[in-house]
VOKEVO-516435 format. One record per residue (C-alpha): residue in three letters; x, y, z. Coordinates in pm, whole numbers, plus 32768, in hexadecimal, padded with zeros to 4 digits. Each point is the difference from the previous one (the first is absolute). Layout:
alaXYZ;...
***
This chain:
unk59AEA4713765;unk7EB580947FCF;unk7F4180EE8116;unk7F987F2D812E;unk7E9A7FFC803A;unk7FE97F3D8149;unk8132805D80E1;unk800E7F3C8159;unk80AB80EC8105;unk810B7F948105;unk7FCE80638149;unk810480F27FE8;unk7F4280A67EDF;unk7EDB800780DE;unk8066808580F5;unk80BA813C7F52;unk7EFD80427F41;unk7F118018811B;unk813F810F80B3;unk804080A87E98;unk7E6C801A7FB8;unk80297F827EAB;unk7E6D7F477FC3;unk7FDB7EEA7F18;unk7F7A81057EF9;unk815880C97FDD;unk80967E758003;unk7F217FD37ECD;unk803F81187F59;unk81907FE8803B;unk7FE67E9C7F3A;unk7F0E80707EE5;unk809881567FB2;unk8164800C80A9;unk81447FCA7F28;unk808F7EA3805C;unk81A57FF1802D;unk80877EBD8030;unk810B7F9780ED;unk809C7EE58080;unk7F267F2580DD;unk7EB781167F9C;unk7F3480C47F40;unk7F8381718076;unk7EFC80AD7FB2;unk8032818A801D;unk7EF181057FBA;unk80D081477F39;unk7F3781317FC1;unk80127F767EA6;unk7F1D7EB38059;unk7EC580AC806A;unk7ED980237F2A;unk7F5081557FBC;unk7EED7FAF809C;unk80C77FE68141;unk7FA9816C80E5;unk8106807F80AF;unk7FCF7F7F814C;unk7FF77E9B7FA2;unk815D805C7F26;unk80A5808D812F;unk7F9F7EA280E1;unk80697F157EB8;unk8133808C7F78;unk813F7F7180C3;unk7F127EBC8031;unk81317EBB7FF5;unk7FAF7E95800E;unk80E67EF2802A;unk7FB67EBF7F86;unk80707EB37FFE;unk80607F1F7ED2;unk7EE07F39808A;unk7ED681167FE7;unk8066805481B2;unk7FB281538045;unk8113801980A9;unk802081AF8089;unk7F6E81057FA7;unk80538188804E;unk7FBB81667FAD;unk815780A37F54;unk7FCA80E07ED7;unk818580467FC8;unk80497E908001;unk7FE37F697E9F;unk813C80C07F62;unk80AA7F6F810A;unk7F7D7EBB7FEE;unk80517FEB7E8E;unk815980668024;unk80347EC28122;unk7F267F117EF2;unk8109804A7EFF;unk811E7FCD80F1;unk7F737EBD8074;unk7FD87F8A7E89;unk8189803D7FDB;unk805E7F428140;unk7F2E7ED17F92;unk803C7FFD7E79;
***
């Protein structure tokens, strides 16, 4: 799956987003630099420390690191959320999810 370039957003996405004050910039960014784990029934896009660019100053690091998308098999942005801690554990439930359906 390559990096989406044109992501249509539920309503549900919308709607967080506008509650979580994620903009449409930090959404691009998340798809063009964040690492991309695949699990069942999605792909997410996180943004690690390790994702952003040098020329990146530290206040835009601080509001794009912990950026997570959820999307769709279909290109559906489907949520989207602010959790820096989270990709560990999201890898560790991806794994576990390739067992059960293996």
């Amino acid at each position: 799956m390559t990096r989406p370039t044109n992501l249509s957003k539920t309503a549900h996405c919308a709607e967080r987003q506008g509650t979580r004050h994620i903009t449409d910039d930090q959404i691009d960014f998340a798809c063009a630099y964040g690492s991309r784990l695949r699990i069942p029934g999605a792909v997410i896009y996180h943004v690690l420390r390790k994702d952003l660019p040098r020329w990146v100053d530290d206040r835009q690091a601080r509001k794009l690191h912990g950026v997570t998308l959820v999307v769709s098999p279909d290109g559906a942005l489907m949520t989207t959320y602010r959790a820096p801690g989270a990709y560990r554990e999201l890898k560790k439930r991806g794994q576990s999810a390739k067992h059960r359906f293996h």
